[in-house]
C-alpha positions in Angstrom: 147.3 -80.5 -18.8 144.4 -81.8 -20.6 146.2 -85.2 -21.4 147.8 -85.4 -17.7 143.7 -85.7 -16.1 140.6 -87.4 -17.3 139.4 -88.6 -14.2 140.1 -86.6 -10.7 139.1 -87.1 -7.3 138.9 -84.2 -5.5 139.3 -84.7 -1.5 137.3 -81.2 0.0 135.5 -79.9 -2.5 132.2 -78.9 -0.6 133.5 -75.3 -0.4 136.2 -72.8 -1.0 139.1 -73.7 -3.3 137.9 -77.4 -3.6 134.6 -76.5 -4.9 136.6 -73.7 -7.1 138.3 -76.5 -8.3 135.7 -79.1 -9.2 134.3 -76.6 -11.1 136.8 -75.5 -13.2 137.8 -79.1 -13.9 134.3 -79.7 -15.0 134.5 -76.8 -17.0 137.4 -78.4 -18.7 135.7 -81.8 -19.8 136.7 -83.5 -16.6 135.2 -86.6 -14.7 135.2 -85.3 -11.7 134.4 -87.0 -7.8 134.1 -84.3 -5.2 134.2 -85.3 -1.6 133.3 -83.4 1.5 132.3 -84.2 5.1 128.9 -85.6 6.3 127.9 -81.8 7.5 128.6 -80.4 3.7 126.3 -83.2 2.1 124.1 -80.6 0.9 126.3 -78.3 -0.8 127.7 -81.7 -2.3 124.3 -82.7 -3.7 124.1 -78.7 -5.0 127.2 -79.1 -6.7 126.2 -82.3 -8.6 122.6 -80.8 -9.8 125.0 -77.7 -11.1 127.4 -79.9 -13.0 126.0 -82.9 -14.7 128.4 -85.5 -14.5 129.9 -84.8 -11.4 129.6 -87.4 -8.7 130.3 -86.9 -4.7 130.7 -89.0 -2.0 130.4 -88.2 2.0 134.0 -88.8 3.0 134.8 -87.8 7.5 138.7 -87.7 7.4 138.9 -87.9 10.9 137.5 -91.7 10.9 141.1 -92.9 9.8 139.6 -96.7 10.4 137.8 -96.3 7.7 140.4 -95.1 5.1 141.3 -98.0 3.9 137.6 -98.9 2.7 137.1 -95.7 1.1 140.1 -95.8 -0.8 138.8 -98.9 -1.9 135.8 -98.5 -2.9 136.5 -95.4 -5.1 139.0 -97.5 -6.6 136.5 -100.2 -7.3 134.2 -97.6 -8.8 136.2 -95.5 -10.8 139.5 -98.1 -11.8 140.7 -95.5 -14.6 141.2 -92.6 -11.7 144.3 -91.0 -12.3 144.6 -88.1 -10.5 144.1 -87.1 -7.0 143.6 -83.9 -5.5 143.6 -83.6 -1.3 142.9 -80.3 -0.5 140.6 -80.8 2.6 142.1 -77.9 5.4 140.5 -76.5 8.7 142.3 -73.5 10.5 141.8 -72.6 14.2 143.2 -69.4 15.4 144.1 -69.4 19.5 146.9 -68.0 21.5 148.3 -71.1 24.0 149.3 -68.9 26.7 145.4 -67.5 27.5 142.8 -69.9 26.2 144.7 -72.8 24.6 141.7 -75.3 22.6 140.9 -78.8 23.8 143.2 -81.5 23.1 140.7 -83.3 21.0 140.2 -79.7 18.8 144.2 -79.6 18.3 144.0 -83.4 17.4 141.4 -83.0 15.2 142.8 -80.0 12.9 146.3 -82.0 13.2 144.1 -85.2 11.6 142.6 -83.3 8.6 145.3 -81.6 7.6 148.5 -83.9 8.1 147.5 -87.2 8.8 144.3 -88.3 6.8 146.6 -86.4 3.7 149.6 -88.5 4.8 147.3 -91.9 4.6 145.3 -90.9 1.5 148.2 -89.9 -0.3 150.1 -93.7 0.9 146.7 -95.2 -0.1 146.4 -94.5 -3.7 150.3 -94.4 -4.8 150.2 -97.7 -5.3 147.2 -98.1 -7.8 148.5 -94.4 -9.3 152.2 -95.9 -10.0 151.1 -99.1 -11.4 148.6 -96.9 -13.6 151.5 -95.0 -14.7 153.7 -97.5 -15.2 151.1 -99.2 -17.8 151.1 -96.2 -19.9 148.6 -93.8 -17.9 150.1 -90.7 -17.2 148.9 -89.7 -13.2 149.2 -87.1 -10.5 148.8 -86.7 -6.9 148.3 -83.1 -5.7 148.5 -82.0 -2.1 147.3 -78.9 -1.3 149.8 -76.9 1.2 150.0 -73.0 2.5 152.0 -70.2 1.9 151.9 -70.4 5.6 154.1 -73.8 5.2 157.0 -71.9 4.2 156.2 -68.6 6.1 154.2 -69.8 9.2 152.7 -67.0 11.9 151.6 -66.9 15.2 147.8 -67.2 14.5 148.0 -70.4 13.7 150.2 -73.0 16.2 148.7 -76.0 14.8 147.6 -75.5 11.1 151.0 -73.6 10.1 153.1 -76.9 10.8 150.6 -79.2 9.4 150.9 -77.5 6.7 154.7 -77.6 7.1 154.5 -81.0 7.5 152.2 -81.6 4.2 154.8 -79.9 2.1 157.7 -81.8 3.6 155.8 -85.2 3.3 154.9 -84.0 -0.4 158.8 -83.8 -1.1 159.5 -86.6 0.5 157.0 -88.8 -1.6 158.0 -87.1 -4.7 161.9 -87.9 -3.7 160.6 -92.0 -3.7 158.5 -92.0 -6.6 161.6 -91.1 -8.1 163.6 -94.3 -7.2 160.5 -96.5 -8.8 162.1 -94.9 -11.9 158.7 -93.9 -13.2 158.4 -90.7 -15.3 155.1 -90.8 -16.1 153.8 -90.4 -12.2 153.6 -86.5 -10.9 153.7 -85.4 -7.2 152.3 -81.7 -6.8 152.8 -79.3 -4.1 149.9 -76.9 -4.4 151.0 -73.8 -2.5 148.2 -71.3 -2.0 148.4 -67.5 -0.6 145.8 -66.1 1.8 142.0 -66.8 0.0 138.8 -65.2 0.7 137.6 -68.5 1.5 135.5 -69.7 4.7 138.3 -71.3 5.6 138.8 -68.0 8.4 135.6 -67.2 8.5 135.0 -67.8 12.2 138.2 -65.9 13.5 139.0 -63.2 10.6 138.0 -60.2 12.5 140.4 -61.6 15.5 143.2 -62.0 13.2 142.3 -59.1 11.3 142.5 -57.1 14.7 146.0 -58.2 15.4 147.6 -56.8 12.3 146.5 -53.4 13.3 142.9 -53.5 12.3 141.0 -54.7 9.0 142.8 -51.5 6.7 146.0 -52.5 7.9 145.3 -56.9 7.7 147.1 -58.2 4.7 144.2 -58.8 2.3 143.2 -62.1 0.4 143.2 -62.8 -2.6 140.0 -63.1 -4.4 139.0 -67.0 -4.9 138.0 -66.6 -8.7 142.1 -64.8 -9.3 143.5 -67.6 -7.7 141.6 -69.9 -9.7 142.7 -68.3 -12.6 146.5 -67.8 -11.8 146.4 -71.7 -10.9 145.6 -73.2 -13.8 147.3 -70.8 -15.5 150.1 -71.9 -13.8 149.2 -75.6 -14.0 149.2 -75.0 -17.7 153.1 -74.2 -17.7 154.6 -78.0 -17.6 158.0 -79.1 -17.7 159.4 -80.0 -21.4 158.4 -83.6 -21.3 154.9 -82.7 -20.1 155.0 -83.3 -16.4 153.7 -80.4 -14.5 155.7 -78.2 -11.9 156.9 -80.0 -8.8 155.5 -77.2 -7.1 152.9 -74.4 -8.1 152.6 -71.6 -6.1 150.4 -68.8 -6.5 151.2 -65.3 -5.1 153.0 -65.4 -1.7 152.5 -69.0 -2.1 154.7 -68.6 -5.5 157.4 -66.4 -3.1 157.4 -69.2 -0.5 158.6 -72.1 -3.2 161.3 -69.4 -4.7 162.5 -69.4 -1.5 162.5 -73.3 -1.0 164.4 -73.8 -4.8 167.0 -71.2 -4.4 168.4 -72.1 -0.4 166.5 -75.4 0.9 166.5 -77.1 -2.6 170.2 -76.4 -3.6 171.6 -77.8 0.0 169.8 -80.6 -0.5 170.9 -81.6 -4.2 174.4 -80.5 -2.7 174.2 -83.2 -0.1 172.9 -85.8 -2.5 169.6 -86.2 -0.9 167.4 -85.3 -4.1 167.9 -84.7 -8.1 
């Protein structure tokens, strides 16, 4: 791993798993760039007095206009970056059929997780593949769900963004793949359930549906998923590249059941290698 990043940008990083992983990064000898919204700039600006080195920048995925001008200007300041990292999520739990959310609420959660991914992901492949193809090895990882492959009624919008996110990861990978370039990596990042703040604001409600907190399915501490990711990140592929897919607990069961049905068809019909 340690020759596959130098210099990661990590979209969401202000809390939970992103913040997990700019610090284990650092840890590692890392540049690192965390990014978070406008609302997290403090915990930003906590992070960087923690971990000399690290920089941040405010980054609001839902203002897709300016995209373009942040991918840009990261780009301007850091040329060398080769890998990125988009983990940014939000989760709302609702039930459509008593108090469905506001349309802008279901627009917005449908923005941060599928779409600003989609267009930060499109943004950077080019400057990452021509990296790559100069003798830079680089990676793009996009942060799914175990709930991508094994989606429940909680969650009516995040469980097929996240669907969507690990389709659109596939589908990227399958491209990069015609460029011919073997020195680019496209990385499905398939979490279980975290204790994160990601639920925060709805656990007990979720927790109540499953018969009660002793009864809920349990996350997984932050600090043992940390640990069983980059221990997992560490087992690459014999020519160094890591695994198109690294799944951690049910996260790990949802991508064994993607490689041995979805993954066969699809080599079957010719439609990947």
């Amino acid at each position: 791993m340690s020759s596959r990043i130098n210099t990661i940008l990590i979209i969401g990083s202000a809390h939970g798993i992103g913040a997990a992983l700019a610090r284990r990064f650092h840890s590692l000898g890392k540049k690192v760039i965390a990014t978070g919204r406008e609302q997290s700039r403090m915990k930003l600006t906590q992070l960087a007095q923690e971990l000399p080195g690290l920089e941040f920048r405010v980054w609001e995925l839902t203002e897709l206009e300016k995209l373009r001008s942040e991918v840009n200007s990261i780009l301007s300041d850091y040329p060398k970056l080769d890998t990125v990292f988009i983990n940014a999520g939000i989760q709302t739990h609702y039930n459509m059929f008593q108090q469905p959310p506001a349309e802008m609420e279901v627009m917005r959660e449908i923005t941060i997780n599928l779409t600003a991914p989609i267009l930060i992901a499109q943004s950077f492949a080019p400057h990452l593949l021509a990296l790559a193809q100069s003798g830079t090895k680089t990676n793009i990882f996009l942060t799914s769900s175990a709930l991508a492959y094994f989606p429940v009624a909680f969650y009516p919008t995040y469980c097929p963004t996240k669907a969507g996110l690990s389709a659109f990861a596939k589908i990227l990978r399958t491209q990069l793949q015609y460029t011919g370039c073997k020195d680019m990596n496209v990385v499905e990042v398939v979490p279980p359930y975290i204790d994160t703040n990601l639920d925060v604001a709805h656990r007990e409600q979720t927790d109540a549906l499953q018969g009660g907190k002793d009864k809920a399915v349990p996350p997984m501490p932050l600090d043992e998923y940390i640990d069983q990711f980059f221990a997992a990140l560490e087992q690459t592929e014999g020519d160094g590249s890591f695994k198109n897919e690294i799944g951690v607990g049910f996260g790990a069961q949802g991508v064994e059941v993607f490689r041995d049905g979805f993954q066969k068809l699809s080599k079957a019909l010719g439609w990947s290698d």
